[in-house]
C-alpha positions as CSV (number, residue, x, y, z in Angstrom):
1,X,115.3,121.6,93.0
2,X,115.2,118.2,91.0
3,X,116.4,115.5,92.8
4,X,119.8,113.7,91.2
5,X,118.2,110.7,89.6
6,X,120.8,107.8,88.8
7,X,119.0,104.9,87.8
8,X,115.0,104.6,86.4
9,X,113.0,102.2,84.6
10,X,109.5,101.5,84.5
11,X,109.6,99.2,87.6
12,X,112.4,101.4,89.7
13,X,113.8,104.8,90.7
14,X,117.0,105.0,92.3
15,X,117.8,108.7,93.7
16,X,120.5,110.5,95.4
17,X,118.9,111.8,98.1
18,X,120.5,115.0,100.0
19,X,121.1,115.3,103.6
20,X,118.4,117.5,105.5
21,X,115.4,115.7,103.3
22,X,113.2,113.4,104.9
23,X,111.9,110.6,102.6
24,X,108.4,111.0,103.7
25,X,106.1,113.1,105.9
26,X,106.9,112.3,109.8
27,X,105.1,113.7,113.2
28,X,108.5,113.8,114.5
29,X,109.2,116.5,112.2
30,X,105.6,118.0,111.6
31,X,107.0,121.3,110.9
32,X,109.1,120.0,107.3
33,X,107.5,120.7,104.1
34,X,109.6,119.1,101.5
35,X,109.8,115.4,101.4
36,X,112.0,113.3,98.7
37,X,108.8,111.0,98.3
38,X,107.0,114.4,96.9
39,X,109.4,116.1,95.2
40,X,110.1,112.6,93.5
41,X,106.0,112.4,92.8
42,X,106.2,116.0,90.8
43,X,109.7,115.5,89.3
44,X,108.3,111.9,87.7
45,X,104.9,112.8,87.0
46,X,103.9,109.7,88.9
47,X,103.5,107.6,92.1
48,X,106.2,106.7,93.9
49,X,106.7,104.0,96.6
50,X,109.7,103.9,99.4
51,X,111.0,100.6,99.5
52,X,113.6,101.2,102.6
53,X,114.9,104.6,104.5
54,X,117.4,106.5,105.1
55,X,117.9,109.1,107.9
56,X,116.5,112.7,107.7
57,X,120.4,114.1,107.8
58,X,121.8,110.8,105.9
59,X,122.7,111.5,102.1
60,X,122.6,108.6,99.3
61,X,121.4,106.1,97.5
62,X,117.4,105.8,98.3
63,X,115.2,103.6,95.8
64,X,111.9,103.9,95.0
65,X,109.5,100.8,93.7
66,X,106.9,102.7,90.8
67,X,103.9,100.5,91.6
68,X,103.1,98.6,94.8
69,X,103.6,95.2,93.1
70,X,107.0,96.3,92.5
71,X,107.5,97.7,95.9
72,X,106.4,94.2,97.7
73,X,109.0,92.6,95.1
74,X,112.0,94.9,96.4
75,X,111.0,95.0,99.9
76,X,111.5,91.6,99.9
77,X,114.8,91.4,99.2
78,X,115.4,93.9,102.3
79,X,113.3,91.4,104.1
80,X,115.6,88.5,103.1
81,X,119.0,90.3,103.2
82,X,119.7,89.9,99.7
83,X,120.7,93.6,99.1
84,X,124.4,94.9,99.8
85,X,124.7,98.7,101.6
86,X,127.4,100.6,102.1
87,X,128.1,103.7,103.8
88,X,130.8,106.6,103.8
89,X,131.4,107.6,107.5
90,X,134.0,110.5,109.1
91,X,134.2,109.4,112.6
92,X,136.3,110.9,115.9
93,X,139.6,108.9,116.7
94,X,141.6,106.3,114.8
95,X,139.6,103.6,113.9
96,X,141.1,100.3,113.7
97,X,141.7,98.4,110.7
98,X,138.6,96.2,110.3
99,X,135.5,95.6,113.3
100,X,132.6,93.3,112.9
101,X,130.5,93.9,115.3
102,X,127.3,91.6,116.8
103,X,125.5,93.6,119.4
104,X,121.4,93.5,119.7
105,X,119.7,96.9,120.3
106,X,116.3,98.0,121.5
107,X,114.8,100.7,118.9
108,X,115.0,103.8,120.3
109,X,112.3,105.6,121.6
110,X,111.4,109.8,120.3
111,X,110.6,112.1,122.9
112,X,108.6,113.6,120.4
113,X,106.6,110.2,119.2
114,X,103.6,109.9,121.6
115,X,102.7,106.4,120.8
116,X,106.1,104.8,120.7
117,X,107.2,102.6,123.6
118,X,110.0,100.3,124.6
119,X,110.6,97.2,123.1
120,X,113.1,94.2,123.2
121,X,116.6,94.4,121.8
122,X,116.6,92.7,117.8
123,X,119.9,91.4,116.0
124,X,122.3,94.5,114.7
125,X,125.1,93.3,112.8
126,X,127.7,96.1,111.1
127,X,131.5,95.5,109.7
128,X,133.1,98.7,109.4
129,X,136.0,99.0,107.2
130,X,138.9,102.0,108.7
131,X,139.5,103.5,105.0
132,X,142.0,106.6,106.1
133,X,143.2,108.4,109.1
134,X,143.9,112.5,109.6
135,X,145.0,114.3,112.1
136,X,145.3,117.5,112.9
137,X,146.8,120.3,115.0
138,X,143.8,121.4,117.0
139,X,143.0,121.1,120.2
140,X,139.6,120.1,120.6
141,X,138.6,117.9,123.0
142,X,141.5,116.6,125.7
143,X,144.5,116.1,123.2
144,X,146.5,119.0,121.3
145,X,145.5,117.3,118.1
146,X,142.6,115.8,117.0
147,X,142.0,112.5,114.9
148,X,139.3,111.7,112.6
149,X,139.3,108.2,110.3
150,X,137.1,107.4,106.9
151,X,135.5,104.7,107.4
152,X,133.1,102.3,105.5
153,X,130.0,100.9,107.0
154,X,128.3,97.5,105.7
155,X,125.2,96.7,107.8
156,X,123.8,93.3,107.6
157,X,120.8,94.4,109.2
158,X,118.3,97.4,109.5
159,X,117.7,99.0,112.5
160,X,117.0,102.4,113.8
161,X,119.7,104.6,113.7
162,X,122.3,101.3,113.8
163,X,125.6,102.7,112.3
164,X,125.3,106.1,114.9
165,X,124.8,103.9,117.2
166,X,127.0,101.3,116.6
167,X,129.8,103.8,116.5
168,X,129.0,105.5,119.4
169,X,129.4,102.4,121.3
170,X,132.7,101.7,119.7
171,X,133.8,105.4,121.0
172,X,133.9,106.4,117.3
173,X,131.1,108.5,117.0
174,X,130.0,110.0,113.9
175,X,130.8,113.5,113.2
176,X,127.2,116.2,113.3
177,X,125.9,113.4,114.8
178,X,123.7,115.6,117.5
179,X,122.2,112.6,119.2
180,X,124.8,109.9,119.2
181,X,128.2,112.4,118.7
182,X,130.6,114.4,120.8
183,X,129.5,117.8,120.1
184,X,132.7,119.7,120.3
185,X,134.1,117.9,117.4
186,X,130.7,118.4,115.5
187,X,130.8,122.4,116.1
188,X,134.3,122.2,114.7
189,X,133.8,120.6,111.9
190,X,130.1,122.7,111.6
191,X,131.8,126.1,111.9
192,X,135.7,125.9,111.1
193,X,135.5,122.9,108.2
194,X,132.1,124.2,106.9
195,X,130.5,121.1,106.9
196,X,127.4,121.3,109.0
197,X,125.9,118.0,108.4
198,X,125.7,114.4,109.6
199,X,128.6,112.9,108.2
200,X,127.3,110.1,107.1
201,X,126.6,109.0,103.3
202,X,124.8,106.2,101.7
203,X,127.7,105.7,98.5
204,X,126.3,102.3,97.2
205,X,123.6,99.9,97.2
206,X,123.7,96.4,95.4
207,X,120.1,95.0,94.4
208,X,118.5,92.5,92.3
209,X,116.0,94.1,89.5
210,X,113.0,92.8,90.5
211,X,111.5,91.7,86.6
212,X,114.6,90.8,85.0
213,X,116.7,89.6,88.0
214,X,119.7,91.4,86.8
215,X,122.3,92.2,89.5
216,X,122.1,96.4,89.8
217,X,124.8,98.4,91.4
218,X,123.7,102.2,92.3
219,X,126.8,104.8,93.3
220,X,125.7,107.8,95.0
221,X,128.5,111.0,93.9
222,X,129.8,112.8,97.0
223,X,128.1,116.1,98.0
224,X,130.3,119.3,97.8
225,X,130.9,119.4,101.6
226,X,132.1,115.7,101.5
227,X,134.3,116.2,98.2
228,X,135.6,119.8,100.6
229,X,136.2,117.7,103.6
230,X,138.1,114.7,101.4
231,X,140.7,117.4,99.6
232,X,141.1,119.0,103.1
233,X,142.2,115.8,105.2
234,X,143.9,114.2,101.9
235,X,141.6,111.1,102.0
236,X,140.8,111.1,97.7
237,X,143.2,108.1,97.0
238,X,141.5,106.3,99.8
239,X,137.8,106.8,98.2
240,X,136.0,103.8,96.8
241,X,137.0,104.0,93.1
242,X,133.7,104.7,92.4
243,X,133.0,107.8,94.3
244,X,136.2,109.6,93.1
245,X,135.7,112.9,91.8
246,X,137.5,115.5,90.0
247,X,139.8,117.4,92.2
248,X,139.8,120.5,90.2
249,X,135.5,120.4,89.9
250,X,134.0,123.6,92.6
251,X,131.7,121.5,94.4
252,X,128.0,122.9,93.2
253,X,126.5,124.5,95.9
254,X,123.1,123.3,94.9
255,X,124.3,119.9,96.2
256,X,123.9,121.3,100.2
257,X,120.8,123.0,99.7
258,X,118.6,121.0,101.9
259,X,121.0,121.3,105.0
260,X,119.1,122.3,108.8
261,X,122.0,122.3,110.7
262,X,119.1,122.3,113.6
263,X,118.1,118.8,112.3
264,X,118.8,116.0,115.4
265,X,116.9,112.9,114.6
266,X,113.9,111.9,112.7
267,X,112.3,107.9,112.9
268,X,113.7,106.0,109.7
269,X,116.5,103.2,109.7
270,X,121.0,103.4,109.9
């Protein structure tokens, strides 16, 4: 399958990348095939170069540099903080309104990496944003009904795995989240909402062009399960403007195709 292209140049490729696809090859999961850095090489007819990550199960915007002079350009302005992310998350419970949170974290360590070991906490700095609440008439955990809340996720800095985590120490933990989540909830979702993924979406990225300086702003469209899970809890007036979609559109089933629901974890960043 072609990867949804949304933005390229001859310095830059900006994809949406769908959940279930590594970016690159990884011995965590030495048993994957299809990586968006390859299927990116053969769709372009070129090189391509990764300029930041996104989670194995994480869908959205991912950019690509198309030489490595260009790559060392945008890398730097991850390096320097002078790019703007923001992410799409359906987490358990009512989320308050607004929460910045300031709390360090070591990078964790894979059972599966042998040569990874321990090392000291580093700076993690997220402000989530409660967008919507639901709640419905299931009991799935202690409570008759269940709550869930849309939330927006802007992390000022990079580390492994920092919004799951983040959440999950704010006892709001994403939902498919099998490492960080509560995995009744998950199952739920997975098996009676048909949404069998990490519920967690890259929807924009703000970025400086890297020749012309020229302020770019990348939108990453909603995947069918999403756009099935936002009619379902009534949350498509509370959408970003941007990621608003039809209502009447069948969400294309070629959008989930990369889904493992077996997936847990792989070694790249939020």
């Amino acid at each position: 399958m072609d990867l949804d292209i949304l933005y390229l140049d001859n310095e830059l490729v900006v994809i949406n990348k769908p959940s279930g696809l590594l970016v690159h090859r990884s011995e965590i999961d030495r048993h994957e095939t299809r990586f968006a850095l390859q299927l990116l090489r053969n769709q372009l007819g070129q090189r391509v170069y990764p300029v930041h990550r996104l989670d194995k199960p994480t869908s959205g915007v991912l950019a690509f540099a198309l030489s490595q002079e260009m790559a060392s350009l945008i890398t730097d302005q991850w390096r320097q903080r002078a790019v703007d992310k923001r992410y799409l998350a359906i987490v358990r419970g009512w989320m308050p309104e607004f929460i910045h949170l300031d709390k360090p974290m070591a990078p964790p360590v894979d059972k599966y990496a042998k040569h990874e070991r321990i090392k000291p906490e580093q700076e993690a700095i997220t402000d989530f944003r409660s967008l919507a609440h639901a709640e419905i008439p299931v009991f799935i955990d202690k409570y008759p009904q269940s709550r869930y809340s849309l939330v927006e996720c802007i992390p000022h800095t990079g580390r492994k795995h920092q919004l799951r985590r983040h959440l999950k120490h704010l006892s709001h933990p994403i939902i498919g989240d099998a490492r960080y989540g509560k995995g009744r909830h998950s199952r739920y979702f997975r098996d009676q909402l048909q949404a069998p993924r990490l519920l967690l979406h890259a929807s924009q990225l703000t970025m400086s062009h890297p020749v012309s300086g020229e302020t770019l702003v990348f939108n990453a469209p909603l995947d069918g399960i999403w756009r099935r899970l936002v009619q379902h809890l009534d949350w498509y007036d509370a959408l970003p403007e941007a990621l608003r979609f039809n209502e009447q559109d069948t969400p294309h089933p070629s959008l989930d195709c990369f889904l493992n629901v077996t997936d847990e974890d792989d070694e790249e960043s939020v």
